[in-house]
C-alpha positions in Angstrom: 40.9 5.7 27.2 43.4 3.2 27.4 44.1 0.8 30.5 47.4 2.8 31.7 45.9 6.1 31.1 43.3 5.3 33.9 45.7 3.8 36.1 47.9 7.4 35.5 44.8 9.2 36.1 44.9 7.6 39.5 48.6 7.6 40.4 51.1 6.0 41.4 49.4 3.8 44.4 47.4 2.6 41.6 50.3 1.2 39.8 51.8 0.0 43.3 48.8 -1.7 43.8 49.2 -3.7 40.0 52.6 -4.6 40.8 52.2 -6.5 43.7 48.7 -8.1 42.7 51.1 -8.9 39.5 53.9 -10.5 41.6 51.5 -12.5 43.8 49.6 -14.3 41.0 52.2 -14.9 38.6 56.2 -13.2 39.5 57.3 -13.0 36.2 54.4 -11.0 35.4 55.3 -8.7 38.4 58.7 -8.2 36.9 57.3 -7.6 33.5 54.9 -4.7 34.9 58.1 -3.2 37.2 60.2 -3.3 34.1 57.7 -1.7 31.7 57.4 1.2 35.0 60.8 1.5 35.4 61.0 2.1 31.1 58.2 4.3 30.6 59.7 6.3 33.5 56.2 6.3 35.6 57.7 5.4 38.6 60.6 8.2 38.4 60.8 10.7 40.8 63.0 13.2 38.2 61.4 15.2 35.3 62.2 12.2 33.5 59.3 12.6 30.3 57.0 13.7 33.2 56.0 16.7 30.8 54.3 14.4 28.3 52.2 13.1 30.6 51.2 15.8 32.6 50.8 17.3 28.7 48.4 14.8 28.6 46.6 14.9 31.7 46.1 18.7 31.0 44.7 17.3 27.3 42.2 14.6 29.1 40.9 17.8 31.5 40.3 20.1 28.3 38.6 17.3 26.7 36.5 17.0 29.8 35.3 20.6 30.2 34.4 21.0 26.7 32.4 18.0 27.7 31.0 20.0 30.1 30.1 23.2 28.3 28.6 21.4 25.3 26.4 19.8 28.3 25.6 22.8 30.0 25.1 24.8 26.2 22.8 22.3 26.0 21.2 22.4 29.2 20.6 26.4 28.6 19.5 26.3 25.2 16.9 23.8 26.2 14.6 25.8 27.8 16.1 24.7 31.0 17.3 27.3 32.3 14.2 29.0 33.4 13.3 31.4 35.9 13.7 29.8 39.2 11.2 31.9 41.0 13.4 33.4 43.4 15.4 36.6 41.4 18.2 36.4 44.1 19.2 33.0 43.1 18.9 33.5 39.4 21.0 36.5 39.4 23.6 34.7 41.6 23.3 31.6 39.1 23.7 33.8 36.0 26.6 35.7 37.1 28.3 32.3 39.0 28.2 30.8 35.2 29.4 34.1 33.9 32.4 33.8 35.9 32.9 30.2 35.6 32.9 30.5 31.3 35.5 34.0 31.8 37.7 31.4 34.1 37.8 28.6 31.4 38.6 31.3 28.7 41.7 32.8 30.9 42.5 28.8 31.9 42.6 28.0 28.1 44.7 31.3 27.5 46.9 30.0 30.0 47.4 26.5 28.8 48.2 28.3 24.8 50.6 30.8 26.3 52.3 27.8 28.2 52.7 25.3 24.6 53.8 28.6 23.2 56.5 29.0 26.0 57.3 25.2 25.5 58.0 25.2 22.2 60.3 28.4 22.1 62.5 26.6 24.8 62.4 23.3 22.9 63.2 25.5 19.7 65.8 27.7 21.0 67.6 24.5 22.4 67.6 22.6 19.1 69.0 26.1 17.5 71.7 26.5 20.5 72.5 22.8 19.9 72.4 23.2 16.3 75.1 25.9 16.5 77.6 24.1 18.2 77.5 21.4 16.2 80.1 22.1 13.5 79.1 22.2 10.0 80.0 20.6 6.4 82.6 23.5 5.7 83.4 23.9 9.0 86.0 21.0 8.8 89.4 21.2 8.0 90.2 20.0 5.0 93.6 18.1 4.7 95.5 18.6 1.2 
């Protein structure tokens, strides 16, 4: 992971923090940070391209649970998860992970069903725009 993507992982008082470490060692480097904030649009307080990067904040978190699962598929296929000795507990464990892989299935349903909805909107703008833009034979031609 890259430098910026840690930094946007933090937030914004991270970047805050940057700029003015920036423009105490070295001020042109501070203005060179601001500017690149100000262009990338990190500091905005619109919707300004904010749906990339919460796009891929929500990709960083899937790759981090299926991090997690292949840890904990690992964890149960080794043997691990034995008998604890107290029945209570290991129903209570068995069906807390039961509920926990059902959540990450709806969660990853969700998060489909969301690009789906995404795309159509992006798709039915480009056709609605595409419409109004007049076409080749659309023209009048002058004789």
């Amino acid at each position: 992971m890259d430098f910026a993507a840690r930094l946007d992982d933090i937030g914004k008082p991270a970047w805050i923090g940057l700029t003015i470490v920036s423009f105490i060692l070295f001020w042109p480097l501070g203005l060179v940070l601001l500017g690149y904030l100000v262009g990338s649009g990190r500091m905005a307080c619109w919707a300004h391209g904010s749906g990339d990067r919460w796009q891929r904040r929500m990709d960083r978190m899937q790759q981090r649970m299926g991090r997690m699962q292949a840890a904990a598929e690992r964890w149960s296929a080794g043997g691990y998860q034995s008998s604890s000795g107290n029945r209570a507990f290991d129903e209570y464990r068995d069906e807390t992970l039961r509920r926990l892989e059902e959540e990450q299935r709806e969660f990853k349903a969700f998060l489909d069903r969301l690009r789906h909805a995404k795309d159509k909107v992006e798709f039915d703008q480009f056709m609605a725009e595409r419409r109004r833009q007049p076409g080749p034979s659309d023209q009048p031609q002058s004789a």
